[in-house]
C-alpha positions, 0 to 999 in steps of 0.5 A: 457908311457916312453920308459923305461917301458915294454910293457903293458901285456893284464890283464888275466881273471879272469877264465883263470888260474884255481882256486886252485892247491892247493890239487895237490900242496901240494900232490906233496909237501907230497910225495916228502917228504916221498920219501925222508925220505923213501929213506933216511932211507934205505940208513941208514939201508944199511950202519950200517946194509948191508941189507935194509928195505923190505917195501921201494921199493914197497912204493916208487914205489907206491908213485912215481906212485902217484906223476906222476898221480898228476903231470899230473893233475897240468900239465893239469890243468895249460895247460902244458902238452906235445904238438908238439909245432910247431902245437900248436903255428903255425896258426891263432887263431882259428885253436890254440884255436881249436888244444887247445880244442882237446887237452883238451877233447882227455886227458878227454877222455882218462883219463875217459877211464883209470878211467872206465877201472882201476875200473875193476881191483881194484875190480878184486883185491878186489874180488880175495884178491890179495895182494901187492909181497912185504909187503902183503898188500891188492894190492887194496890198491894200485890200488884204486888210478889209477881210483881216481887220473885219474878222477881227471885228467879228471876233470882237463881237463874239467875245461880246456877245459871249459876255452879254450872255452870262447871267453875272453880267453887269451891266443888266444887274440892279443897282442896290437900292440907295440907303437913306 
């Protein structure tokens, strides 16, 4: 090895990132769009017309509800989610792979409880035929998504929790010693 190349990097396994991101990628691709186009066209009808489209504030709070249950799913899944680092990062490798552990299956817990415990109000809003204060639309439209999107979360966590949990996982792995 030259002195000029970078050291090498332990090979990740083949597990340690989860498989496909993707349907949260391209979520957080679609409603960023429509927020932008929503956004856009009101600010259009704001300026040729002095008034603004009725529709647009209570669809773009849904949609930036929605963006933030996605994201937290990409962020659990790719281990990014808020931790104190200064706990996380310090200790021996068990006691992280521990902190690690914890972390996923406390988020699993708690997005399994919002799941089971949203269920209650979007039937409470089927059953009582709420509807949205802007448009007039069914509210379960809207709150259906909470309990999809947080067992999503929780199955994000799992398939984290699963990988903090096998012995080869890499992150908890020593780097090789730097050869002089």
């Amino acid at each position: 090895m030259s002195s000029s190349e970078p050291p090498a990097q332990p090979e990740a396994a083949p597990d340690s990132e989860p498989r496909s991101l993707a349907l949260e990628d391209w979520l957080t691709v679609i409603v960023m769009a429509a927020l932008a186009l929503i956004t856009f066209a009101n600010v259009l009808a704001r300026y040729f017309t002095d008034s603004s489209i009725a529709w647009t504030e209570e669809i773009s709070v849904f949609l930036m509800i929605v963006l933030a249950m996605v994201a937290g799913s990409a962020a659990v899944a790719r281990d990014r989610h808020i931790r104190i680092e200064f706990f996380a990062e310090s200790g021996s490798l068990a006691r992280r792979r521990r902190l690690a552990q914890l972390g996923a299956l406390l988020v699993a817990l708690l997005f399994t409880a919002i799941a089971v415990l949203s269920l209650r109000v979007v039937w409470d809003d089927y059953r009582y035929g709420e509807t949205s204060p802007g448009i007039g639309v069914p509210q379960w439209w809207y709150s259906i998504w909470l309990p999809v999107f947080s067992t999503l979360i929780t199955w994000r966590a799992i398939g984290l929790l699963r990988r903090r949990s096998r012995p080869a996982d890499v992150e908890f792995i020593d780097p090789p010693e730097q050869q002089p």
